[in-house]
C-alpha positions in Angstrom: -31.1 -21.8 34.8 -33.1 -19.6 36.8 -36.7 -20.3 37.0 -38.2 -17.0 35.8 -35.3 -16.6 33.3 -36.5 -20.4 31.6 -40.3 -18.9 32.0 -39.2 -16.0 30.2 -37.5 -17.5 27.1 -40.4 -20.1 27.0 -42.9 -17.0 26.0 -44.5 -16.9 29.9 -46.9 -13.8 29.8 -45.2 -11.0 31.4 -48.0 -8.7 31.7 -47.0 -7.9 35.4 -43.6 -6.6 34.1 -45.4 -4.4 31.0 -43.4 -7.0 28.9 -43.9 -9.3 26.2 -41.6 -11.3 23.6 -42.5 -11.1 20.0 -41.2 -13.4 17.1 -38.0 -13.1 15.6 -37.7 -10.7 12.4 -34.6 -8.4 11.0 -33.9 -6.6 13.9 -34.9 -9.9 16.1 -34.8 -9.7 19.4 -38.2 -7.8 20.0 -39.0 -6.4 23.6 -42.0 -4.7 24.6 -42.2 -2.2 26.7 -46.2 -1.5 27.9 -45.4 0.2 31.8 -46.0 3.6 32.5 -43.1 5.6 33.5 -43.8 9.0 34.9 -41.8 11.3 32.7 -38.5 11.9 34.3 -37.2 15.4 34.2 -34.0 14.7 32.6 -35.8 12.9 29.6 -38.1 16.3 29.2 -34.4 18.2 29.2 -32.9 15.7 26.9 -35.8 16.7 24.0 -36.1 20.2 24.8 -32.2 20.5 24.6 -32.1 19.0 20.6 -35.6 21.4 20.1 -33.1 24.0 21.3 -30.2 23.4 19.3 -31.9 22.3 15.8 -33.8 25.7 16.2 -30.2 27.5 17.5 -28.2 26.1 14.8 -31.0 27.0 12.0 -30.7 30.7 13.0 -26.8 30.4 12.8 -26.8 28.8 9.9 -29.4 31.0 7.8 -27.0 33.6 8.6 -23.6 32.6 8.1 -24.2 30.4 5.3 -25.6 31.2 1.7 -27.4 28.7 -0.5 -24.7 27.0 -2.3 -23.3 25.9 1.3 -20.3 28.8 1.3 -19.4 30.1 4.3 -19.7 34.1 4.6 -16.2 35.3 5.3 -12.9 36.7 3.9 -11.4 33.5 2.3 -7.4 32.9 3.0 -5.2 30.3 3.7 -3.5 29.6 6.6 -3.4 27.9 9.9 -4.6 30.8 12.1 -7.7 31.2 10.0 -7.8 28.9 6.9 -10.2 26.1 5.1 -10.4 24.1 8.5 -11.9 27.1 10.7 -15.0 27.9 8.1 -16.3 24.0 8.4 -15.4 23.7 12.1 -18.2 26.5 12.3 -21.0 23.6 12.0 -18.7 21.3 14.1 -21.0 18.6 16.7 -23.9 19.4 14.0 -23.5 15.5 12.5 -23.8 14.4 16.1 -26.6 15.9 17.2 -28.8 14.0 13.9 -27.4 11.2 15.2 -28.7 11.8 19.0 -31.7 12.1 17.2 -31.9 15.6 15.9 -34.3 17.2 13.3 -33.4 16.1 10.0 -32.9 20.0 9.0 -29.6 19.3 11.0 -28.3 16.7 8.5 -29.4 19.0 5.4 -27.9 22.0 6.7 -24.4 20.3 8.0 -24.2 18.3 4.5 -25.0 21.5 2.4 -22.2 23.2 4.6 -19.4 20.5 4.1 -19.9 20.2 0.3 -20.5 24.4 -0.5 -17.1 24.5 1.4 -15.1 21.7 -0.5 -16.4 23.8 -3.7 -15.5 26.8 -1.7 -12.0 26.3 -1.2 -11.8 24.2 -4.0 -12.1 27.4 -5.8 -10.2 29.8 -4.0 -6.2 30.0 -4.8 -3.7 31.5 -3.1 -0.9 34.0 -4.6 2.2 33.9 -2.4 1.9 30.3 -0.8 3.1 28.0 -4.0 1.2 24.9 -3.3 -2.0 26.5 -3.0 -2.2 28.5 -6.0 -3.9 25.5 -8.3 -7.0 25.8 -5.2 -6.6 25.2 -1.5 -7.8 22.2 -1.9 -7.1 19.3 -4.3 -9.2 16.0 -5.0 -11.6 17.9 -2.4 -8.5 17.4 0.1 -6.2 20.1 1.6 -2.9 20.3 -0.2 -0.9 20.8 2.5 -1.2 21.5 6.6 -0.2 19.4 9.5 -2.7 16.7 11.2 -3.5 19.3 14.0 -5.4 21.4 11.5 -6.4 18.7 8.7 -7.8 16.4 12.2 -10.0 19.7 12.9 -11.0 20.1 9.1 -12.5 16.5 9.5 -14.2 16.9 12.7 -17.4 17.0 10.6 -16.4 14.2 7.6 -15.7 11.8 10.7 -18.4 11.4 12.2 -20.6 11.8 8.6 -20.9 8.4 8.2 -23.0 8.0 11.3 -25.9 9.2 9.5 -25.3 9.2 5.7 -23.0 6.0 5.2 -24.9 5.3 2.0 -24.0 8.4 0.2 -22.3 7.7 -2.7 -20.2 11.1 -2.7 -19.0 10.0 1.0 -18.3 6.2 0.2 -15.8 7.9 -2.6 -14.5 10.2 -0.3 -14.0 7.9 2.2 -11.6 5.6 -0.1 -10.1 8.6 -1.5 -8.8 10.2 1.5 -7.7 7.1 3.4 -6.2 6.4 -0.3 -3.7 9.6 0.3 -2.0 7.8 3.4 -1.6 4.4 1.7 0.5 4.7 -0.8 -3.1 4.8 -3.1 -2.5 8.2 -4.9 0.6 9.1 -7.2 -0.2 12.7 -7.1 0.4 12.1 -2.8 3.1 10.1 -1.7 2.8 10.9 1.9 3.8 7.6 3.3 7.2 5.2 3.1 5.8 1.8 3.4 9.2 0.3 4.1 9.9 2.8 7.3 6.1 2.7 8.3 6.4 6.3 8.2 4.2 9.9 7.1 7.1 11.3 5.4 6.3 15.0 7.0 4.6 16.9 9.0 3.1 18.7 6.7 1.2 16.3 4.0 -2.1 16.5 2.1 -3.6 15.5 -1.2 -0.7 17.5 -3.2 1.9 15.0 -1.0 4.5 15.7 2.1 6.8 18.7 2.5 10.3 17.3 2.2 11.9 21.2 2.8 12.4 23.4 5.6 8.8 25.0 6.0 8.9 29.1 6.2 6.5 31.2 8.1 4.3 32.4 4.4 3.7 28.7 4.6 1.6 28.2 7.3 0.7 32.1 7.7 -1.2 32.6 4.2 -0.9 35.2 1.9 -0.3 38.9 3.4 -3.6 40.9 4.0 -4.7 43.7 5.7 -5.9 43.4 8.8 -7.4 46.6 9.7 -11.4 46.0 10.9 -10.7 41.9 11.0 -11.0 40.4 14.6 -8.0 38.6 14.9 -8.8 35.2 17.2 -4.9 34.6 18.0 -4.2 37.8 19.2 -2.3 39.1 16.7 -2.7 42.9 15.3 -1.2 42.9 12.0 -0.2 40.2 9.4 3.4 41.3 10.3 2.7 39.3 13.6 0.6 36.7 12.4 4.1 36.0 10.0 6.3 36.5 13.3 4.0 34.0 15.4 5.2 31.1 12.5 8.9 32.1 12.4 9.8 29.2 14.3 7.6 26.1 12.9 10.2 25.3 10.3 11.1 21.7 11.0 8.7 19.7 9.6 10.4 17.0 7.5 9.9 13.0 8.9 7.2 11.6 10.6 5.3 13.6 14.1 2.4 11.6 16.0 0.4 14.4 15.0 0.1 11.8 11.8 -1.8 9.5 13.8 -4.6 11.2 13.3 -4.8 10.0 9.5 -5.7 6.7 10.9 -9.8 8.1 11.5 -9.6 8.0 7.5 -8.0 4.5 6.9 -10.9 3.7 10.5 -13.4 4.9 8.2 -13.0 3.3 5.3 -12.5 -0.2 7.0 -16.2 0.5 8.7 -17.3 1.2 5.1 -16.0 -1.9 3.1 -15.0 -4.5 5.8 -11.9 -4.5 3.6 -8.9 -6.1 5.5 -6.1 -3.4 4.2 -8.0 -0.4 6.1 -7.5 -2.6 8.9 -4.2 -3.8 8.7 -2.7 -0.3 7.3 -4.3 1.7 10.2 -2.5 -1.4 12.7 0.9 -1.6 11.2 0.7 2.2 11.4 -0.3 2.2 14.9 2.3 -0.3 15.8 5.3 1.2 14.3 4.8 4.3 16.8 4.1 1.9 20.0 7.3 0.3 18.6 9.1 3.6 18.3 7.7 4.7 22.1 9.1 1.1 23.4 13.2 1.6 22.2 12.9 5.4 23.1 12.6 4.5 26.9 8.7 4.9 26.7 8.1 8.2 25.8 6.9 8.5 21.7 9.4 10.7 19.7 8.1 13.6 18.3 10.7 13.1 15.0 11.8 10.2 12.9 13.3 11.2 9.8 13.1 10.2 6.5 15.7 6.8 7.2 12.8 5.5 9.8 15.4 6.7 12.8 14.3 8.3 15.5 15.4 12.1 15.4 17.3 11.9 12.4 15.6 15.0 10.8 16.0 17.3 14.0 19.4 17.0 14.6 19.4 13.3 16.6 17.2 14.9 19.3 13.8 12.7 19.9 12.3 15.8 21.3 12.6 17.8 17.8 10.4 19.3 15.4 7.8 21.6 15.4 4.6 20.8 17.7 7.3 18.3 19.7 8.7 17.2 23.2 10.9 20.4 23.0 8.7 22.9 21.0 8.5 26.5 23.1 8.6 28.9 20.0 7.9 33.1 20.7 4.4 34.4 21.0 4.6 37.4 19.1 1.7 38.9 21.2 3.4 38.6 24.5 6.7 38.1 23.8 6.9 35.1 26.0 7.7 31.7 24.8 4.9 29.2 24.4 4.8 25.7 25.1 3.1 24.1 22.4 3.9 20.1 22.9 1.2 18.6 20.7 2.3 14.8 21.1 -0.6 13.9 24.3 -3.1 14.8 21.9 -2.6 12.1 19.0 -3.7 9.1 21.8 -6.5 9.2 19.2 -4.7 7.2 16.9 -4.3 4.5 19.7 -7.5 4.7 20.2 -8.6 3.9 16.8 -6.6 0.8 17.0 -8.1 -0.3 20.6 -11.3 -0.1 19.1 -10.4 -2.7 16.3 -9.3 -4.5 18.7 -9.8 -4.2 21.7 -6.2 -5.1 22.8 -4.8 -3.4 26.1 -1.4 -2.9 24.3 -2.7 -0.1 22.6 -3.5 1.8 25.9 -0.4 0.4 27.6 1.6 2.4 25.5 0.4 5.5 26.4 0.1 3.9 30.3 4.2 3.7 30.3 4.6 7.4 28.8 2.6 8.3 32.3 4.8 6.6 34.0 8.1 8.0 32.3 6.7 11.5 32.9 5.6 11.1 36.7 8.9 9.4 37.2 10.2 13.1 36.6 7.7 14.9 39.6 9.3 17.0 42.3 7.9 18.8 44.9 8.0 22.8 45.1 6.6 24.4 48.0 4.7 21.3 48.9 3.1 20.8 45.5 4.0 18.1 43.4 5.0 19.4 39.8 5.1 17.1 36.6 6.7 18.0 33.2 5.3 18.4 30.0 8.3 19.3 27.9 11.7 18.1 27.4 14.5 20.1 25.4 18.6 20.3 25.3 18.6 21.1 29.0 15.9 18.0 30.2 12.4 18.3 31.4 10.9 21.6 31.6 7.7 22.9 31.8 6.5 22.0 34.8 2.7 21.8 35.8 1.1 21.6 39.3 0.2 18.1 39.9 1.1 14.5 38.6 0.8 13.8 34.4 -2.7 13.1 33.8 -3.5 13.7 30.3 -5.5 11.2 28.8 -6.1 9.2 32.1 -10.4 9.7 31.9 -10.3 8.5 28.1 -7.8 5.4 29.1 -10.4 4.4 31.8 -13.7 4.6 29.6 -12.0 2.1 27.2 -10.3 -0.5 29.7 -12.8 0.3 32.5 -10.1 -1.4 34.9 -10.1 -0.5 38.3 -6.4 0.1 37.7 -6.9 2.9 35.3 -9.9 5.0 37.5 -7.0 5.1 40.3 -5.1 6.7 37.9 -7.9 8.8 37.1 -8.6 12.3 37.9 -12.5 13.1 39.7 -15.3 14.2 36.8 -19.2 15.2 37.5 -20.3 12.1 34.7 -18.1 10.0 36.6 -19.5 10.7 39.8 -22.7 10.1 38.7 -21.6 7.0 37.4 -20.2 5.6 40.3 -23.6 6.3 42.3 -22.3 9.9 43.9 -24.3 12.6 41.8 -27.5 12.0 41.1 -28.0 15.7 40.0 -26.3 15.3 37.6 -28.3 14.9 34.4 -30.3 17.1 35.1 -27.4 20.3 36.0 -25.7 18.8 32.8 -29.1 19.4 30.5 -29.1 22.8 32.6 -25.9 23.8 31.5 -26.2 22.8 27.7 -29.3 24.4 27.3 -28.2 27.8 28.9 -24.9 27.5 26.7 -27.0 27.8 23.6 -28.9 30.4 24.7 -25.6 32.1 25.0 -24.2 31.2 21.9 -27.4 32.4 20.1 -26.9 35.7 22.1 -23.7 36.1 20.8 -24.7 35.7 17.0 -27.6 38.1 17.8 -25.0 40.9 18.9 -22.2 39.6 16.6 -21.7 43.3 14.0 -19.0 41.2 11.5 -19.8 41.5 7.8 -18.7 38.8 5.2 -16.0 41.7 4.4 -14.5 41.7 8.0 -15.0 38.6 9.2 -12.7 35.7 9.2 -13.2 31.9 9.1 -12.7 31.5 12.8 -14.6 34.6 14.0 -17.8 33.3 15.2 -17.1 29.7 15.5 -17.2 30.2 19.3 -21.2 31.0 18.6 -22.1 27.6 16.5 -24.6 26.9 19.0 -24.8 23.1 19.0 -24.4 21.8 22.5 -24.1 18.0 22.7 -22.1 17.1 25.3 -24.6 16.2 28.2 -26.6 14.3 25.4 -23.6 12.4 24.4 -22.6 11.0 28.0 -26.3 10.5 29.0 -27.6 8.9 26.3 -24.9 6.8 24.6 -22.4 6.8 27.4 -19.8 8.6 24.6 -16.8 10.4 24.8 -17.1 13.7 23.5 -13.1 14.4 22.4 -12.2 18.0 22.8 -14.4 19.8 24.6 -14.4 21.7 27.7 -16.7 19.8 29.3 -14.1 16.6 29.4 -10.7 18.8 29.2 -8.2 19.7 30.2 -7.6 15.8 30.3 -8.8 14.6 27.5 -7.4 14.2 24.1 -8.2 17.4 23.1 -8.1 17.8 19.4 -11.2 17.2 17.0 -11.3 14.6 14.1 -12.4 11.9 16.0 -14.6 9.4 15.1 -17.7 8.3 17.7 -16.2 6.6 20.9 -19.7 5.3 22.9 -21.5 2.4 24.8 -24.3 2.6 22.9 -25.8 3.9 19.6 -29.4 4.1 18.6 -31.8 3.9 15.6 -35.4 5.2 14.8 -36.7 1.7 13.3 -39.8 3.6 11.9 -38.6 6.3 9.8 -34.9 4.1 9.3 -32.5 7.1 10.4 -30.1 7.6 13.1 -31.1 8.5 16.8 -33.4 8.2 19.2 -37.0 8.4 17.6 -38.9 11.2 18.5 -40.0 12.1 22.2 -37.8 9.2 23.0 -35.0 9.5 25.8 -32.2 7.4 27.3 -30.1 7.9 30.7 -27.1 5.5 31.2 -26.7 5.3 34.8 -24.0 2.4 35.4 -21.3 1.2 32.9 -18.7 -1.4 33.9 -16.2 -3.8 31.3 -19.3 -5.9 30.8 -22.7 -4.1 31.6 -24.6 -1.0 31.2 -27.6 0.2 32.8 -29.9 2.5 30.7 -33.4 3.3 31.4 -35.3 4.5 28.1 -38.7 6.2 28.1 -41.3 7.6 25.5 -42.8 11.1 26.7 -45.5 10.7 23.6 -48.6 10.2 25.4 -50.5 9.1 21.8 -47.5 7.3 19.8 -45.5 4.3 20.6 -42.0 4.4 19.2 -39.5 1.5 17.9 -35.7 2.1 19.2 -32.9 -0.1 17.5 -30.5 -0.3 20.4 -26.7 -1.1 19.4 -23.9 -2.0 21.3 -21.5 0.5 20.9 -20.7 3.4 17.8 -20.4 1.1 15.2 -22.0 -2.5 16.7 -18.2 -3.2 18.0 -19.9 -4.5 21.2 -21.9 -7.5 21.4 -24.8 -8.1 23.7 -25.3 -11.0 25.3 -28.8 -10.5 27.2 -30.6 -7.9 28.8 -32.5 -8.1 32.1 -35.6 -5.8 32.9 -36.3 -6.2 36.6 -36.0 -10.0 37.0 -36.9 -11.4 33.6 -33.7 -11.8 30.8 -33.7 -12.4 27.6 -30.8 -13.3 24.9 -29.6 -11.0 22.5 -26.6 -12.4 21.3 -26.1 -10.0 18.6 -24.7 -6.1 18.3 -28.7 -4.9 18.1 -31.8 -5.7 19.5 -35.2 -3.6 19.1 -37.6 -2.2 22.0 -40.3 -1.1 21.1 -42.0 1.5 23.7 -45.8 1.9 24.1 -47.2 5.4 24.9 -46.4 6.6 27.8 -44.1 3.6 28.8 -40.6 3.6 30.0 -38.0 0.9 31.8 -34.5 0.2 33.2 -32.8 -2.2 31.4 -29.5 -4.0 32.0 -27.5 -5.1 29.2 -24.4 -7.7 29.6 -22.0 -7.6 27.2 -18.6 -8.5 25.2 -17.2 -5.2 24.4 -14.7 -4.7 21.3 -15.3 -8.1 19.6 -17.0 -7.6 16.3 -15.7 -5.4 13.5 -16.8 -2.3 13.9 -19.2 -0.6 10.7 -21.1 1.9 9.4 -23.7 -0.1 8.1 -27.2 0.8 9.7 -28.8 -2.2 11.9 -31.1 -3.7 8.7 -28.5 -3.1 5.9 -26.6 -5.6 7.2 
């Protein structure tokens, strides 16, 4: 053993270093932290950006909102602008409380989701027949497909990161993973003996086993005179003409896949083994189903577990599938609208269980298949995204990369950054930006001085405005925070697309995770900040800092979302110390700041919900 590592662990004063062990308690390891950092610009970013956005998102929410939690709009059902849209309006909200945001973040977010299960829970439909008991049902959506119910969730799946005690969540949780497992005779969404969602188009009211018609996914007719319509559509007429073609929905899509963030969910909650080995067998089936259909995942197995067998043999059938290019009413034109790349999420679910490579290699091989395909037109190399009666089709500048950034962040093997296209947090990563943090903070806060432009000069009135007609202006800008501080994957967004997974629903995909040990919440403590600067399969370099001049502060640091990553030690200039555990708490002195460098065993404990001293 090294000599100042043996000094260290045998309680040598570290005065030199600002450093100084402390017995064991709850939350044992204890580090000190007593040297002054000058505060670094990007930590004075990182709290002025959440000042910004709880302030931002206050403004939005005071007038969107009323007090019961109801969302101010012209209520229908539909996939253009239904139930999903009106809580995607206070979408990232849950995940800026748990950077560290103001607690009026979590109150306002939690009043939102429950006014709008009441909301919709309320509201009936006349024309659509499943909906005319309520649009929703046991607090569920009766019926949609996983592209809309996974954006519906975006808020519920990442709830638990700061409320996992909640009594009405823990319920919900169980309830809704329930509805995919068999657990609810009013919902018999899945076929336990073919491993399979039995349609597209499920929900707490059970699959569709029919041909689905436009009315079903278009709503009830309404007028649309003085309504901004976000699709482009002028009249219902259209909006009825723009779902003319989504009428094969019976059998399982991967689109389903994203039902596994509930069964993910309720295994963090209750450590119960059939979360886990429901959300695997699920998970498996589909790598199973990619492996005998030459690598590339069906987008249709029918009701008999055969690949195709409800779309006419074809693999490629079904509506949001390989071969899926219906007519845009707006343009005429036909549209390709493949939604298979995105549901990688459910793979990722299962990697994060597990940590086991097969999960990505599966999604590795469909690359490959695809880029198998390229050719070269006027000496650019083209790549497919489609395939239909006639072969590949829809063909892209460049080779397949979808997905390639997200497979990289979770196998960090050399092997998968080659495969990798270029990104700014990347490059900072890899030692060729330092600027940045501090463009990133730049950019985030500008963005929600945009967005609270916008709502400033938005003229809709609850009577003319529809669920998805000022979502573009929920103000809450997390991105930069997300990569800097926990070294996370932020699904979906802009900032990571076009290729990322990009769909919402998913759960929290980081490095690290922190806690205030003082007031026992979620995030970094007040005038705390954290920049990761290096992360490789086993270490990651963070430097954390307290800007409060008066106040020392207490950070629980975890290893990873959910303590799914172990640490082993962590070094501070030359001195280490053993962890050995998910957590370990730092506590900072005014004023103070360091660099630390954790090792660690990524993916080997069972990931949960619990908070640091719960469990």
């Amino acid at each position: 053993m090294h000599a100042n590592r043996r000094a260290f662990l045998a309680g040598t004063s570290l005065a030199a270093l600002g450093l100084a062990a402390r017995p064991a308690s709850a939350l044992a390891p204890r580090i000190e932290i007593a040297s002054p950092m000058a505060a670094p610009t990007w930590a004075v970013m990182q709290r002025q950006l959440l000042r910004a956005n709880a302030e931002a998102c206050e403004v939005f929410y005071t007038r969107y909102f009323d007090t019961r939690g109801y969302f101010l709009h012209f209520e229908r059902w539909g996939a253009n602008d239904g139930p999903d849209d009106t809580i995607e309006n206070v979408n990232d909200w849950p995940l800026l409380h748990a950077l560290g945001g103001d607690d009026r973040i979590k109150a306002m977010y939690t009043q939102a989701w429950e006014g709008h299960l009441r909301q919709f829970t309320e509201a009936k439909t006349t024309d659509v027949e499943v909906a005319r008991g309520g649009m929703f049902y046991k607090e569920f959506n009766v019926q949609l497909d996983w592209q809309h119910h996974a954006e519906e969730l975006t808020l519920f799946n990442v709830q638990g990161l700061s409320d996992p005690d909640s009594p009405l969540f823990r319920a919900r949780t169980r309830r809704f993973a329930g509805l995919y497992m068999g657990e609810d005779p009013d919902a018999p969404n899945y076929d336990p003996q073919h491993e399979i969602i039995r349609s597209l188009m499920n929900g707490s009211r059970g699959p569709m086993l029919r041909k689905a018609t436009a009315l079903d996914w278009a709503g009830d007719p309404f007028d649309t005179t003085g309504f901004h319509m976000e699709h482009g559509e002028d009249t219902y007429e259209e909006t009825l003409q723009h779902y003319e073609e989504y009428t094969d929905v019976v059998g399982d899509h991967p689109l389903n896949l994203f039902s596994t963030t509930l069964a993910l969910n309720a295994y963090m909650l209750e450590q119960q083994p059939k979360y886990r080995d429901w959300l695997l067998g699920y998970i498996d089936a589909w790598a199973a189903r990619a492996k005998a259909n030459d690598g590339i995942l069906p987008s249709n197995v029918g009701l008999d577990g055969v690949i195709g067998s409800a779309a006419d043999g074809n693999w490629w059938g079904g509506t949001y599938g390989w071969g899926f290019s219906p007519v845009n009413p707006v343009t005429g034109e036909r549209e390709n609208r493949n939604r298979v790349p995105r549901t990688i999420l459910g793979f990722f679910n299962a990697y994060l269980l597990t940590g086991d490579d097969k999960y990505l290699q599966t999604w590795r091989a469909q690359t490959d298949r695809i880029n198998a395909q390229r050719r070269t037109v006027d000496g650019k190399v083209q790549t497919p995204g489609m395939f239909g009666p006639d072969g590949w089709y829809g063909w892209r500048d460049g080779l397949h990369q979808a997905n390639a950034l997200d497979i990289w962040w979770f196998s960090m093997k050399d092997a998968d950054r080659r495969r990798a296209p270029d990104h700014p947090w990347v490059a900072y990563l890899e030692g060729r930006d330092p600027a940045w943090p501090e463009q990133a903070l730049s950019a985030d806060l500008a963005k929600v001085a945009a967005k609270a432009k916008a709502q400033r000069e938005d003229t809709t009135t609850p009577d003319t405005r529809l669920a998805d007609a000022v979502m573009d202006q929920n103000p809450a800008s997390v991105t930069a925070l997300m990569q800097q501080t926990m070294g996370a994957l932020h699904i979906g967004r802009p900032a990571w697309a076009p290729t990322s997974a990009n769909a919402g629903g998913s759960p929290l995909y980081a490095r690290l995770r922190y806690f205030d040990a003082d007031a026992r919440r979620a995030g970094l403590p007040p005038d705390t900040a954290a920049l990761i600067d290096r992360m490789t399969a086993t270490e990651t370099s963070v430097t954390l800092v307290n800007l409060s001049p008066t106040q020392g502060r207490t950070v629980v640091v975890q290893g990873g979302g959910y303590g799914e990553h172990q640490i082993r030690d962590v070094t501070i200039g030359q001195m280490s110390r053993p962890v050995n555990d998910a957590v370990f708490t730092l506590h900072l002195a005014p004023g103070a700041g360091a660099k630390l460098a954790l090792t660690m065993d990524r993916y080997v404990n069972p990931p949960t919900l619990a908070f640091p001293w719960n469990r």
